[in-house]
Backbone as CSV, one residue per row, in Angstrom:
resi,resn,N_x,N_y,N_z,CA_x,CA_y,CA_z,C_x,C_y,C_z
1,UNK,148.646,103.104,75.888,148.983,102.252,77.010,147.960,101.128,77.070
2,UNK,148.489,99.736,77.398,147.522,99.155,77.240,147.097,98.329,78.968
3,UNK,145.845,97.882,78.416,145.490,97.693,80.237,146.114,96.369,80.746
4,UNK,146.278,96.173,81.624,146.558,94.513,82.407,145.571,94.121,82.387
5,UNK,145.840,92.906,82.751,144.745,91.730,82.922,143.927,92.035,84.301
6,UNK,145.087,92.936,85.243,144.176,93.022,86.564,143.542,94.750,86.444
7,UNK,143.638,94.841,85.238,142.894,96.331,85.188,141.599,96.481,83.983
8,UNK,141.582,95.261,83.612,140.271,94.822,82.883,138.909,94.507,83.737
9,UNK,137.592,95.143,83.379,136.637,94.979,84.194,136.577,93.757,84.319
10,UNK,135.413,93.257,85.157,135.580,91.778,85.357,134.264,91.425,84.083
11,UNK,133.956,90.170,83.850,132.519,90.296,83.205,131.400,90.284,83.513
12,UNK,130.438,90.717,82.678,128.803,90.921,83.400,128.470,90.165,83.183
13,UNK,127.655,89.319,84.707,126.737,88.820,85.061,125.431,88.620,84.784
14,UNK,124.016,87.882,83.910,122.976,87.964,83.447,122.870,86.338,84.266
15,UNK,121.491,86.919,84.952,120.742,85.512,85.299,119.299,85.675,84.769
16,UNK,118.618,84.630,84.636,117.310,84.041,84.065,116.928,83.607,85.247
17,UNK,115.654,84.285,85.690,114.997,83.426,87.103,113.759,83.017,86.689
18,UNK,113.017,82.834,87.553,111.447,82.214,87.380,110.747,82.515,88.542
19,UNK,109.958,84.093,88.599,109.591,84.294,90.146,108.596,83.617,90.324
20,UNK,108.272,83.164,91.771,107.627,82.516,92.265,106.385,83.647,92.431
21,UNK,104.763,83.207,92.741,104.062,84.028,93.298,104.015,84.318,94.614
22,UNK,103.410,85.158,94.867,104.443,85.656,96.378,105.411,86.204,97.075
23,UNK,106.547,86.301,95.654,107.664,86.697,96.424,107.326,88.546,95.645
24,UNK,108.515,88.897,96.514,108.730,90.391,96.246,109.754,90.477,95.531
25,UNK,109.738,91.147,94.617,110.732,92.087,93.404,111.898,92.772,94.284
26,UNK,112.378,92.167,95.351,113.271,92.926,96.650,114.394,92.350,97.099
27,UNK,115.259,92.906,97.331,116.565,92.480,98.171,116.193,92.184,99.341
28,UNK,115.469,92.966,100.109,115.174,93.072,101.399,115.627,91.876,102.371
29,UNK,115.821,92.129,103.345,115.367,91.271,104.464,114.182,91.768,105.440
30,UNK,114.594,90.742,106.489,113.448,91.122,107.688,114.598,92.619,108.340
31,UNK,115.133,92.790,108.566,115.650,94.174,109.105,115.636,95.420,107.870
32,UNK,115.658,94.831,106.272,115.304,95.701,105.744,113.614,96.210,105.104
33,UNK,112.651,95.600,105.725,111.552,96.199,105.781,110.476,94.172,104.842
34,UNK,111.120,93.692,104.606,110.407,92.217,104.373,109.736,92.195,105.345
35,UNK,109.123,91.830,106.424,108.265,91.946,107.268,107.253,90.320,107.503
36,UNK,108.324,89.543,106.731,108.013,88.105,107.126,107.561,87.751,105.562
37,UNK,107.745,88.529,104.741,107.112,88.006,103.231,108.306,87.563,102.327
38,UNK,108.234,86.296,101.454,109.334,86.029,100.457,110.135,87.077,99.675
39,UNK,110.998,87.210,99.682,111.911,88.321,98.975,113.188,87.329,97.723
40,UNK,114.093,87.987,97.096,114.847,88.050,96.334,115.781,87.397,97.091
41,UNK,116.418,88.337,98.489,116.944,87.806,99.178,116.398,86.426,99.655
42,UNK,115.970,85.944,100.112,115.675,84.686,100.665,116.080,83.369,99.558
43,UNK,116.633,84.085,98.465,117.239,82.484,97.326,118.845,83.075,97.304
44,UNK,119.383,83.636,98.161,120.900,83.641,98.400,121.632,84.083,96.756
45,UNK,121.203,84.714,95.947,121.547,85.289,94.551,122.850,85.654,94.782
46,UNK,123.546,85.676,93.895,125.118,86.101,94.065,124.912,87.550,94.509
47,UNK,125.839,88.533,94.922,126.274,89.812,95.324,126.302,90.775,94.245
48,UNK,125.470,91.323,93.820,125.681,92.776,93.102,124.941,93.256,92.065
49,UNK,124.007,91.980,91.996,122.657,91.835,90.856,121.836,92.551,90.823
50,UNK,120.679,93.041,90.125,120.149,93.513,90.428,118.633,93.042,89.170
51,UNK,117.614,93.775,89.595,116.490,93.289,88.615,116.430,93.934,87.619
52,UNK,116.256,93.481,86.406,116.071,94.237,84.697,114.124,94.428,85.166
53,UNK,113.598,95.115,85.737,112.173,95.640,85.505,111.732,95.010,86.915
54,UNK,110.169,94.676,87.291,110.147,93.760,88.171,108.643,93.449,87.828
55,UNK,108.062,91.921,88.552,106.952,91.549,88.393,106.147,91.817,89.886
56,UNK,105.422,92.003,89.957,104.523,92.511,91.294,104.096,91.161,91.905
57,UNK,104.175,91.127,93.099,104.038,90.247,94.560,103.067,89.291,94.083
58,UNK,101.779,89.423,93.439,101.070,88.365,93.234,101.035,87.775,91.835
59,UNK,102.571,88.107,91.367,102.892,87.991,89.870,103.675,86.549,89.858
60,UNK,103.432,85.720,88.718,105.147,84.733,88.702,105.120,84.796,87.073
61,UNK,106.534,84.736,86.768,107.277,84.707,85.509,108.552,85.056,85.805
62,UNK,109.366,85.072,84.146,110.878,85.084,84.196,110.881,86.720,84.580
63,UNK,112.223,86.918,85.280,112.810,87.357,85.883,114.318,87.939,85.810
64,UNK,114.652,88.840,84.961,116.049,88.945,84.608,117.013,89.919,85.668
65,UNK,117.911,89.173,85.934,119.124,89.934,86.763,120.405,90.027,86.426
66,UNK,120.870,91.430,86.308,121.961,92.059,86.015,123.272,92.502,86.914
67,UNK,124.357,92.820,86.414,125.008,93.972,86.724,125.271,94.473,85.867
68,UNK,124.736,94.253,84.554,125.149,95.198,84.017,124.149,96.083,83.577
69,UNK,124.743,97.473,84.193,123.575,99.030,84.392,123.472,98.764,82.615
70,UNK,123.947,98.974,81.693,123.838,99.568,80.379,122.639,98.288,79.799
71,UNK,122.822,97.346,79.584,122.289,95.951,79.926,120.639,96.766,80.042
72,UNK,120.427,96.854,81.198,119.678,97.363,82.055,118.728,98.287,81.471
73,UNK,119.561,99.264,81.204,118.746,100.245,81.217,117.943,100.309,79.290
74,UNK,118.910,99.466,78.460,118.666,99.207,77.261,116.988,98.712,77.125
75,UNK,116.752,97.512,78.060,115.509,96.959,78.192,114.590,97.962,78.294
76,UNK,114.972,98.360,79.927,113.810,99.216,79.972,113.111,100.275,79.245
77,UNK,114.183,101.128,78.706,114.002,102.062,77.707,114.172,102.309,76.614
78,UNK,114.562,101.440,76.332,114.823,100.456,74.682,113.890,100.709,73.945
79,UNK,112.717,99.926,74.688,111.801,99.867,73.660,111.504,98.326,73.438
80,UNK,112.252,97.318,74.519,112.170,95.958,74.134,111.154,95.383,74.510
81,UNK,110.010,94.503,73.611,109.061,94.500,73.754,109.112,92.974,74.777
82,UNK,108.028,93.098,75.382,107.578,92.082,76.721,106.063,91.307,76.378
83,UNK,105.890,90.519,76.709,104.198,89.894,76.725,104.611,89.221,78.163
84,UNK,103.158,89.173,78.027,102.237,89.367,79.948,101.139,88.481,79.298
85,UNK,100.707,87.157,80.304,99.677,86.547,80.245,99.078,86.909,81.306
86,UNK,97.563,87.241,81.266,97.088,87.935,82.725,95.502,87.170,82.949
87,UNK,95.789,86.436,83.805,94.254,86.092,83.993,93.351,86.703,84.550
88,UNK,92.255,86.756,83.807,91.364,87.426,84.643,89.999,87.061,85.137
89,UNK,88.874,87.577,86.306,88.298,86.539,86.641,86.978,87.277,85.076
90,UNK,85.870,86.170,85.111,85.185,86.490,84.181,85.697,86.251,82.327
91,UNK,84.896,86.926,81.306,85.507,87.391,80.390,85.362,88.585,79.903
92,UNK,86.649,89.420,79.106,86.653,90.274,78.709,86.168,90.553,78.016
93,UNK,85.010,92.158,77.513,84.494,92.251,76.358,85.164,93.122,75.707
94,UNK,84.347,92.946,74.520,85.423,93.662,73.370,85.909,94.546,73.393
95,UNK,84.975,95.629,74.149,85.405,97.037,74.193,86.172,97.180,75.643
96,UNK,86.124,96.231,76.667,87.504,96.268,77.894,88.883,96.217,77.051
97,UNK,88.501,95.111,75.634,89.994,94.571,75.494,90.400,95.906,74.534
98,UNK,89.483,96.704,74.008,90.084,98.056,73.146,90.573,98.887,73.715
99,UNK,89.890,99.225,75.271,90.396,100.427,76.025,91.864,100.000,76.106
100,UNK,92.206,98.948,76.404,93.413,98.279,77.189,94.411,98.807,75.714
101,UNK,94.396,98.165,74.503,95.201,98.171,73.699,94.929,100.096,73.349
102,UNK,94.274,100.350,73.262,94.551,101.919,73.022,94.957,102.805,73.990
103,UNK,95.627,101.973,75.230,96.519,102.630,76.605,95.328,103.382,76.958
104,UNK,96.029,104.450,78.280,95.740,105.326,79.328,95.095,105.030,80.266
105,UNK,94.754,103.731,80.414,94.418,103.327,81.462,95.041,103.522,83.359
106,UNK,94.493,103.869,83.978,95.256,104.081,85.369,94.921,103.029,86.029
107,UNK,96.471,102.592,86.116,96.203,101.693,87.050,97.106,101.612,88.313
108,UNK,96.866,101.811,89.333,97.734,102.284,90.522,98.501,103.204,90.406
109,UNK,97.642,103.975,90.041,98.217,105.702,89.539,99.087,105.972,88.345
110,UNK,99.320,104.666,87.504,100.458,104.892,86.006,99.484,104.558,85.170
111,UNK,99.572,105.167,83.914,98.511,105.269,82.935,99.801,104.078,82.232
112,UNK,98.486,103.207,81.555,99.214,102.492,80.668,99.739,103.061,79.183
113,UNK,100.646,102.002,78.312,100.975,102.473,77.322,100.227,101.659,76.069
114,UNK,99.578,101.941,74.781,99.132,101.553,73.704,99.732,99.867,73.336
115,UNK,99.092,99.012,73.328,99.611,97.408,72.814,98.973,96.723,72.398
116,UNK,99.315,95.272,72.192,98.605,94.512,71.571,97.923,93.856,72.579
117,UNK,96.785,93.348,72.134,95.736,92.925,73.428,94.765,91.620,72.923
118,UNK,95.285,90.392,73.278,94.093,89.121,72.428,93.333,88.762,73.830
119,UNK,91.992,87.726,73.577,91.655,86.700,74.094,92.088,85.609,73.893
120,UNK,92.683,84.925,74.588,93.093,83.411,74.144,91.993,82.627,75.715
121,UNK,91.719,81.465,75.256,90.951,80.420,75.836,91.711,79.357,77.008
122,UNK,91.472,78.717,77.508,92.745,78.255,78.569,93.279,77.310,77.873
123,UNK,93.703,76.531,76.713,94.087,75.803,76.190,95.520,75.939,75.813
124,UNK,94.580,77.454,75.284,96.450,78.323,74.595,96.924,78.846,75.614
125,UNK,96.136,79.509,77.023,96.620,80.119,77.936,98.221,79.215,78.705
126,UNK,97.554,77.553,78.720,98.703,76.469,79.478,99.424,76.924,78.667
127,UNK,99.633,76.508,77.215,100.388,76.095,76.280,101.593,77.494,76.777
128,UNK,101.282,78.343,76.311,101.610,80.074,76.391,102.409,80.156,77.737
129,UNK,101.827,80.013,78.818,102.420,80.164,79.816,103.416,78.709,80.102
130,UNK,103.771,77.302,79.507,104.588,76.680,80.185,105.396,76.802,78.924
């Protein structure tokens, strides 16, 4: 049997954002617990999206939103690899930047996982990040 046109899913949705710093990784509103801070909600996103991972409140970078769960869950547990530019104050020494790449680090109670870990200088840092 074959399907109709009105019994075909509809198609999935993928947006590319660019979070701002400040905002929250959240649907929320102010009645759902936002509490006067920038949210997800507050840029009117279409209906049914949702976030592929999320970047933390004093974070900005891209930003991927789905509906599609399979989509979704591929990233996260995939195995698909991500880079993170992270400033930090000071500089790192050699043996901060080894602990980091040989994981287990706790950090807000989740131990990290094993990666690659450079110094770059602020030159490459602009370049890298725009």
């Amino acid at each position: 049997m074959a399907a109709s046109s009105s019994d075909a899913d509809p198609p999935k949705r993928y947006l590319a954002l660019w979070k701002e710093y400040l905002t929250l990784c959240s649907f929320a509103d102010a009645a759902g617990g936002a509490r006067g801070r920038s949210t997800l909600h507050h840029l009117s996103l279409p209906p049914g999206l949702h976030t592929v991972g999320r970047l933390d409140r004093d974070s900005e970078g891209l930003l991927l939103l789905t509906d599609d769960g399979a989509f979704c869950h591929a990233v996260l547990q995939g195995g698909v690899r991500k880079r993170y530019l992270a400033l930090v104050f000071g500089r790192p020494t050699d043996e901060s930047l080894a602990a980091m790449a040989a994981g287990g680090l706790n950090i807000r109670g989740r131990l990290t996982r094993p990666c690659a870990v450079r110094r770059i200088d602020a030159a490459s840092a602009a370049t890298a990040a725009g």
